[in-house]
Structure formats: C-alpha cells, structure tokens
C-alpha positions in Angstrom: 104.8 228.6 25.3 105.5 225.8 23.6 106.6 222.7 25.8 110.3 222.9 25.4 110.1 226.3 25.8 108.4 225.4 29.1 111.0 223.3 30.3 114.1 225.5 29.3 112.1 228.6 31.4 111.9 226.1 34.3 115.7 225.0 34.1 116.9 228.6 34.0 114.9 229.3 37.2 112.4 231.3 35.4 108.1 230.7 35.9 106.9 229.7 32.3 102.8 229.9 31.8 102.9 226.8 33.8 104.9 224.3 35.6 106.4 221.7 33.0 105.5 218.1 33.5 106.8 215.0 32.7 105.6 211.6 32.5 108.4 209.1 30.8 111.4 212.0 29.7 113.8 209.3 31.8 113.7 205.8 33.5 112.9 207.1 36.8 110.1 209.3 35.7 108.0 206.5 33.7 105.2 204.0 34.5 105.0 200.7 34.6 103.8 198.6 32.0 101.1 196.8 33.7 99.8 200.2 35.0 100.3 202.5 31.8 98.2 199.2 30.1 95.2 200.0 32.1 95.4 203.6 31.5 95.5 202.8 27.7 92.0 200.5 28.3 90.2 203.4 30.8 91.3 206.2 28.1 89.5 203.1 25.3 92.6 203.9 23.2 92.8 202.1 20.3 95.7 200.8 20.6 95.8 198.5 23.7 99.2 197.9 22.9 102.4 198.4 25.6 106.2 198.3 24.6 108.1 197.7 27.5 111.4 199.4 26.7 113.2 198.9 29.7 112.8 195.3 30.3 115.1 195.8 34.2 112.2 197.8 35.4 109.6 197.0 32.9 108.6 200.4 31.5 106.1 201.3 29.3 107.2 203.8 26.3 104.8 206.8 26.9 103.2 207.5 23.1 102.3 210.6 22.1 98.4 210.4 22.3 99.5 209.4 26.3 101.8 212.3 27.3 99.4 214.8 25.1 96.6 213.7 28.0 98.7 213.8 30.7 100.1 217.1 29.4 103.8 216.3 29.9 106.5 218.3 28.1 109.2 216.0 27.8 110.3 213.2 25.8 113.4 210.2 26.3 116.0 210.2 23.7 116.2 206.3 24.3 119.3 204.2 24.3 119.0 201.4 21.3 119.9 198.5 24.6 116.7 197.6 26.5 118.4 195.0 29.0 120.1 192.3 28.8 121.6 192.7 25.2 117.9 193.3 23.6 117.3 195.9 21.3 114.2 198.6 21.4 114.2 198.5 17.3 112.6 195.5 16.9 109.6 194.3 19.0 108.2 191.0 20.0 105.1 189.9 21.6 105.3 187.7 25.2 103.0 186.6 27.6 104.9 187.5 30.8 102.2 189.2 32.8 99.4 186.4 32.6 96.5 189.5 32.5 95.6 189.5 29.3 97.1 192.2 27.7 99.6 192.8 24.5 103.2 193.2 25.6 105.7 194.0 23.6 109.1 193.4 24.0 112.8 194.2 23.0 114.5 191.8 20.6 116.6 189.2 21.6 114.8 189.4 24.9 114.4 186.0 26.1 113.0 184.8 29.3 113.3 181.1 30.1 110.3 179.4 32.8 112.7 177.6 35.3 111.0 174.5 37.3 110.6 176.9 40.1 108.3 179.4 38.0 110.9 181.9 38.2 111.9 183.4 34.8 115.7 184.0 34.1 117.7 185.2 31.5 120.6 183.0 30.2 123.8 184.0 28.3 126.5 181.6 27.3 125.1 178.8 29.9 125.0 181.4 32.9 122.1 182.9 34.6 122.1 186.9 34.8 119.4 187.5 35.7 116.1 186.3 37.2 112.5 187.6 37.6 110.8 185.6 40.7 107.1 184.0 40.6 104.8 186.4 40.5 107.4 189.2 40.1 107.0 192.4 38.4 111.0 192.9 37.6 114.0 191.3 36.8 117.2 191.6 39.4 120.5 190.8 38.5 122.4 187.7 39.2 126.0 187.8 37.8 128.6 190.1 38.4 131.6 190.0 36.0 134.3 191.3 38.2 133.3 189.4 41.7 136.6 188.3 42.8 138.6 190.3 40.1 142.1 190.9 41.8 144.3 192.5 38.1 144.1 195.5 36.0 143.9 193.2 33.5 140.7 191.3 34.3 139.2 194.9 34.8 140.2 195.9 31.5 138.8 193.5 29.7 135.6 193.6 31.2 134.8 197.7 31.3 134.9 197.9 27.3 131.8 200.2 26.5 131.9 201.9 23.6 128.4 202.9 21.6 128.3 201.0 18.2 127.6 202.9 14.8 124.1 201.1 14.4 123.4 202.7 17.9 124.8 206.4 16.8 122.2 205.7 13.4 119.5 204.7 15.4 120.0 207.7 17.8 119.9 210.7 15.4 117.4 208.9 13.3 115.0 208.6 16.6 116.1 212.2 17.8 115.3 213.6 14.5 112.0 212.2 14.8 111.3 213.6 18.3 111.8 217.2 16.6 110.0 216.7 13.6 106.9 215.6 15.5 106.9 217.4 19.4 107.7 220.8 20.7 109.0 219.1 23.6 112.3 218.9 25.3 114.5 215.9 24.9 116.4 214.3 27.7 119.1 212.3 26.2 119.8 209.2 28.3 123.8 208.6 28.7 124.2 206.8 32.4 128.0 207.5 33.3 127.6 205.8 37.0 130.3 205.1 39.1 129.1 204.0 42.3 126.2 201.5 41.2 127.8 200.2 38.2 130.9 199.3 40.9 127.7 197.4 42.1 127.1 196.2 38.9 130.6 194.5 38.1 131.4 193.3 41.7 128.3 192.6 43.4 127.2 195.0 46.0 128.5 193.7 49.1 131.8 193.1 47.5 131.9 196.0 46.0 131.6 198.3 48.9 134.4 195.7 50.9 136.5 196.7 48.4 136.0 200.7 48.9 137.8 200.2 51.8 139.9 197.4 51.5 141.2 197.4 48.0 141.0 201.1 47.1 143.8 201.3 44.9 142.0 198.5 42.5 138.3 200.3 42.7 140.3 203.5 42.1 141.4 202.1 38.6 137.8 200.5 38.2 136.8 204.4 38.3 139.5 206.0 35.9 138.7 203.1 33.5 135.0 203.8 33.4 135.5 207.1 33.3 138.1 207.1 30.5 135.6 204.9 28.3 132.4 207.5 29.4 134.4 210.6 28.0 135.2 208.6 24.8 131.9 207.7 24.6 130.3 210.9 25.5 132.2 212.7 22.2 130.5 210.1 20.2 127.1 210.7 21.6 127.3 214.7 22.0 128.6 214.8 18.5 125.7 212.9 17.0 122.8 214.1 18.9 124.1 217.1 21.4 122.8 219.7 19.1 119.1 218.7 19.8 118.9 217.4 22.7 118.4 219.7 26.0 119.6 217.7 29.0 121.9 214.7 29.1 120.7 212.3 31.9 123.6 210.4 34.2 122.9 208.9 37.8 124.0 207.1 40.9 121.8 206.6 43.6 123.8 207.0 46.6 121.1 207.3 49.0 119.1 204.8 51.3 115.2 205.7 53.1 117.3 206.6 55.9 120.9 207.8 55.0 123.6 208.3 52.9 125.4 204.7 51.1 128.7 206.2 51.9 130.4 209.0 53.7 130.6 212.3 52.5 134.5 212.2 53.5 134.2 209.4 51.2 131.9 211.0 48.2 134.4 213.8 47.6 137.4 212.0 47.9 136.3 208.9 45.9 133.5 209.9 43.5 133.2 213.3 43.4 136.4 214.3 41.4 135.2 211.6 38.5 131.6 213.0 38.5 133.3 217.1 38.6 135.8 215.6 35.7 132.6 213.8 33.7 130.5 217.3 34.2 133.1 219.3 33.0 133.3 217.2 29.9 130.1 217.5 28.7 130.2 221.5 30.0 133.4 221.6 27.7 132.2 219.5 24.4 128.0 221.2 25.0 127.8 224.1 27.3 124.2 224.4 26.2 123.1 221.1 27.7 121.9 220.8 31.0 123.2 217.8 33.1 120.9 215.7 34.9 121.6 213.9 38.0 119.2 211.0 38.9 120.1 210.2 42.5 117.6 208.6 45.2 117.2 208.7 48.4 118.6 210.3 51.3 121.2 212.5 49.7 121.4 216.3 51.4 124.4 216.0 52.7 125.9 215.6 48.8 123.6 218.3 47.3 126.5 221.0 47.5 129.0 219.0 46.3 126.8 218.0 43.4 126.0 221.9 42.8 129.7 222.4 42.6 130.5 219.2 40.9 128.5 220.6 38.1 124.8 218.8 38.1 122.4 221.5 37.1 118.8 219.4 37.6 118.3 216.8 40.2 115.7 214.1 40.2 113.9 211.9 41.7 113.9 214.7 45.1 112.6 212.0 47.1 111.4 213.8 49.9 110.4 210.8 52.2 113.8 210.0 52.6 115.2 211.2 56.0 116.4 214.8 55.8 114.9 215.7 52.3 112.6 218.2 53.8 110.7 219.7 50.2 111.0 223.6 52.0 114.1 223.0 53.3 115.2 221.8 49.7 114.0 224.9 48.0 115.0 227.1 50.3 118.4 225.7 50.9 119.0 224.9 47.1 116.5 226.1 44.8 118.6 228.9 43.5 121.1 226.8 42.0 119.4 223.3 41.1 116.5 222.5 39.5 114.2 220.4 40.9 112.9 217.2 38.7 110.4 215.4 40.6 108.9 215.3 44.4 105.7 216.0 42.9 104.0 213.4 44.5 104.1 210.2 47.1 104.9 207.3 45.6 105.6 205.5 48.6 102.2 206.0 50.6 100.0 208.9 49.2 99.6 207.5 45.4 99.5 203.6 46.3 97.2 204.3 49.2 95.8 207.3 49.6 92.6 208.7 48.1 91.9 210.9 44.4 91.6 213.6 46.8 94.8 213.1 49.0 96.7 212.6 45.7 95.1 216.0 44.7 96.0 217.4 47.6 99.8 216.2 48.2 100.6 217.6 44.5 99.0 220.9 45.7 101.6 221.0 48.7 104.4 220.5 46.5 104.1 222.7 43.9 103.0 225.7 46.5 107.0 224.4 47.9 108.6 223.4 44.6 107.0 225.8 42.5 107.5 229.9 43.1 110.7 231.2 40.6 110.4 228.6 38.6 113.8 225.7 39.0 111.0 222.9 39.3 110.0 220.3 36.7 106.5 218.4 37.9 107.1 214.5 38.0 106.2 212.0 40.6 108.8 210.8 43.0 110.5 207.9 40.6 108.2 205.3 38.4 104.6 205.0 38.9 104.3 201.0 39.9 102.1 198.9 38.5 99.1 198.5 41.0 98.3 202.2 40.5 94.9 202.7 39.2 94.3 205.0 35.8 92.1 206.9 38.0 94.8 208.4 40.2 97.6 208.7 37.0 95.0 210.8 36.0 94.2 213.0 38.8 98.0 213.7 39.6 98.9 215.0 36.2 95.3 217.0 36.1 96.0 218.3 39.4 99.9 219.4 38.4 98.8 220.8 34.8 95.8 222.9 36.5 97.1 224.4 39.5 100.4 224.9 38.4 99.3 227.2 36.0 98.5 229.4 38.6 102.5 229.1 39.8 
C-alpha cells in the first residue's frame, strides 16, 4: 500500500498492511526543534539544518529523508503564517537556542533581548509576545479585545481573510507534496472558537464573559464563524481536491476535567462547530475533518461524533477519564483515533528504550484491531528527548503494527 493509501484504510475503519504513522502531518503531532536537531546529528544527516516553522511552539518541519526513517505517512499542508506575522517562504538564520546548531526561521520573525534576558516580540511599540530566559517557547502577551464592550470593536478586530499570495503559496506547496510523496496531506485550517475567545480576550476574561456577557461572546462566535466559512470556500477551492483531511481544533480539556460544562459545550460551541462541519461536509464530502482537542474531553466525544468530527487527536489518555479501552470500545466505530500512541508526559521523557517499546506495544494491541487508528505520540515530542527514543517509538509502531 502506498502511504496515503494507508491512511485513507485507517480513516474508513479498515486494517491497511500496517498501522499508518505520523510524525509532523499537524502542529500537535511534530517535534521540537531542538530535539528533531539532534536526531538530524545521530542519523549524521547532511544537512544539520532545522526550520522551525511554527515559531509559538518552535517546531521543526519534518523533511522527507526524516519521515522516510521514521516511516510516517503523512505530510502538513502548511499555512504560509509562522507566528507573529512571519512567513514560512523565506527563512532566516538566529541564534536563539545558544547550542550550537543552525536554526532557521520564518521571515519577519524578530525577537528582541530585553534587559531581563527574556526575548519578546514587538509590534507597533507593544509587546505580544514574550519567550522567558532559558525558555523553549514563546506565550502570548496581548489580547486585542480585553475589555472590548461594542460590536463594533469586535468587528474590527476578527477580520481574517486568507490573502491571494497565501492561496499561491498553498497550491504551489500542495502540488509539490503530490508530485514528490505518496502520502496523505492534512491541510491545516484552525476554525477555533473557544481558545481563540482566549486569544482576543485573555483567558480569564474570556471565560468571565461566557457567563456574564453572553450575548457579546455570542456575536464574537457568529463573527468568527461567518469569516471561517468565507474563508474555508477560499481554501477548499484551491487546495480541497488534494488534500485528505482538513485540521481544526479547540482544546477544551484540562489533566483533570473538562474547561467548561457540557450543558455549556452544546449550547455555546457546539452548534458553531456542527454548522462549520457541515460546511466543509457540504463544499468536500470527501475530506475528513480533524478535531485536535486535548485533554480531558469524554464527556464531549459524542457530541463531537454528532457534531461531525470524523478523526480526533491528540487522545491523550493520561487525562482523567480517557481510558485507551474504554475509548475504543466506547467510540472506535465511529472516530478515528490520531494519536495516544505513546506517553509523553512520563513514559518517553522518563522512562527507558524498553518502557517506550513497551507502552507503544500496549496501545496499539488497544488502538489498533479494525483499523480507525492513526500511530502518533500523544501531542509534540519536546525538546529534551533523546534521538535514541524518537527512534525506538516509531521502530516499535512501524514493526509491530504490521502485525495489527
């Protein structure tokens, strides 16, 4: 099978020859670019290179000499924005790390060294961000609608849109991805509602206002969902015919619970994340949509099912009530499972090459029987993972799930 063949068995609940894997096909399945740097020096690849494309979590794009070792079947469609207004066509060199290695970074990405060795990013005199002193990632710092109390002031600040040099840059990258893999492409749209409410407002304020403005977050959400349709035909039109899945996300999940009620989830977010599913149903049956969502979510799994999410990722299954054979058993006949292939909380940081082996065993014996289950460790591989055990859990996933 080829490897989008794989995948497309795997999301219609079919077994393939082998249980797809992926290693970078979204932002919550990548690695870090400090650690994907040392697995380019212990594979002595030639290039020692790393372009961070995603400069919020500082991810490494995955190259194809990469995800043909690791065996993964799945490749990003990336969005032309790598934070902050930079732009993944264009690369420049920084020395954010201090280790010695050759980063690469979006244009227009600029870092300023504050007196307190913190590194922020500035626009128009403000601070939006900042990265702290012997940090690995940048947080944000400014929220454009904190204190917003008009229509008017959200309306001029959720204006999305996706340019024409972005739509060019897209079909010319996904054409690429055809012409040179057999893999699947995941086509990275975002259409949040609940953490981009974090976004604009802050979170604190932002979940205030939930309950004690509703009527205002309630237009937030119609807005944002108004400019994602508009935006969606613009993306589906240039790019829907070759890509497989289209990505969107909201984490609405904690280590230990749900953010919010589920009274709250269907009567708040639900009917905008059915309406946005149904869209993309309507203008690409063919697509599969992909809900990233972390955390503790069972409760919500149904009313994504129904809501129309077809693959959800990252199954994080040390969460509180994410059980991996309750999950399958409860669910696996009518959602795909991208992810929960591994520990990423205790077992890869800190267990052993054998414990790794072992935990990615487990899982797949869950995960894996009548196919619904794409291999991927449970959200990014961090940076202080050793090439070592990158290695062992995508050998470990490509040789016994072949026997899945």
């Amino acid at each position: 099978m080829t490897s989008r063949e794989r995948v497309l068995s795997a999301l219609n609940h079919r077994e393939g020859d082998r249980i797809p894997i992926d290693l970078g096909g979204m932002r919550s399945t990548g690695i870090h670019a400090i650690a994907y740097r040392k697995l380019k020096e212990y594979l002595k690849t030639p290039d020692r290179s790393v372009r961070v494309f995603d400069v919020f979590q500082q991810l490494a794009i995955v190259e194809s000499e990469i995800r043909e070792r690791v065996h993964s079947d799945v490749v990003e469609l990336k969005r032309l924005n790598g934070g902050f207004g930079s732009k993944i066509d264009s690369w420049v060199e920084l020395d954010i790390f201090k280790d010695g290695g050759c980063y690469l970074f979006p244009s227009g990405f600029d870092p300023k060294k504050m007196p307190d060795g913190s590194l922020a990013i500035i626009r128009d005199g403000r601070v939006i961000a900042s990265m702290p002193p012997g940090g690995y990632y940048f947080d944000g710092k400014y929220f454009p609608l904190a204190g917003a109390n008009s229509r008017e002031e959200i309306d001029e600040v959720v204006t999305l849109g996706i340019s024409p040099e972005e739509l060019s840059f897209l079909k010319a990258q996904v054409s690429s991805i055809r012409r040179e893999t057999d893999c699947a492409i995941m086509g990275t749209f975002g259409g949040n509602f609940f953490e981009v409410g974090h976004t604009f407002f802050g979170y604190q304020e932002f979940m205030e206002r939930i309950i004690t403005d509703r009527p205002l977050v309630e237009y937030f959400l119609d807005r944002l969902l108004e400019e994602y349709k508009r935006d969606l035909k613009d993306y589906l039109d240039a790019v829907g015919d070759d890509i497989d899945l289209v990505q969107i996300g909201d984490d609405y999940g904690t280590q230990e619970n749900t953010q919010i009620s589920l009274r709250l989830f269907r009567s708040l977010f639900k009917p905008r994340l059915k309406a946005l599913c149904d869209y993309i149903h309507e203008l690409k049956p063919d697509v599969f949509i992909f809900l990233h969502s972390c955390g503790s979510i069972y409760p919500f799994i149904p009313d994504f099912i129904d809501a129309g999410i077809q693959v959800l990722n990252p199954v994080q299954t040390n969460a509180k009530n994410m059980d991996p054979v309750k999950l399958k058993g409860e669910f696996g006949r009518d959602i795909v499972f991208w992810g929960g292939g591994c520990d990423t909380q205790h077992v890869l940081p800190f267990g052993d090459l054998k414990e790794v082996e072992d935990d990615v065993k487990r899982r797949i014996d869950v995960f894996g029987p009548s196919g619904g289950f794409v291999f991927a460790s449970i959200h990014n591989i961090q940076m202080e993972i050793d090439p070592e055990k990158v290695l062992k859990l995508f050998d470990t996933a490509f040789d016994y799930g072949k026997s899945h």
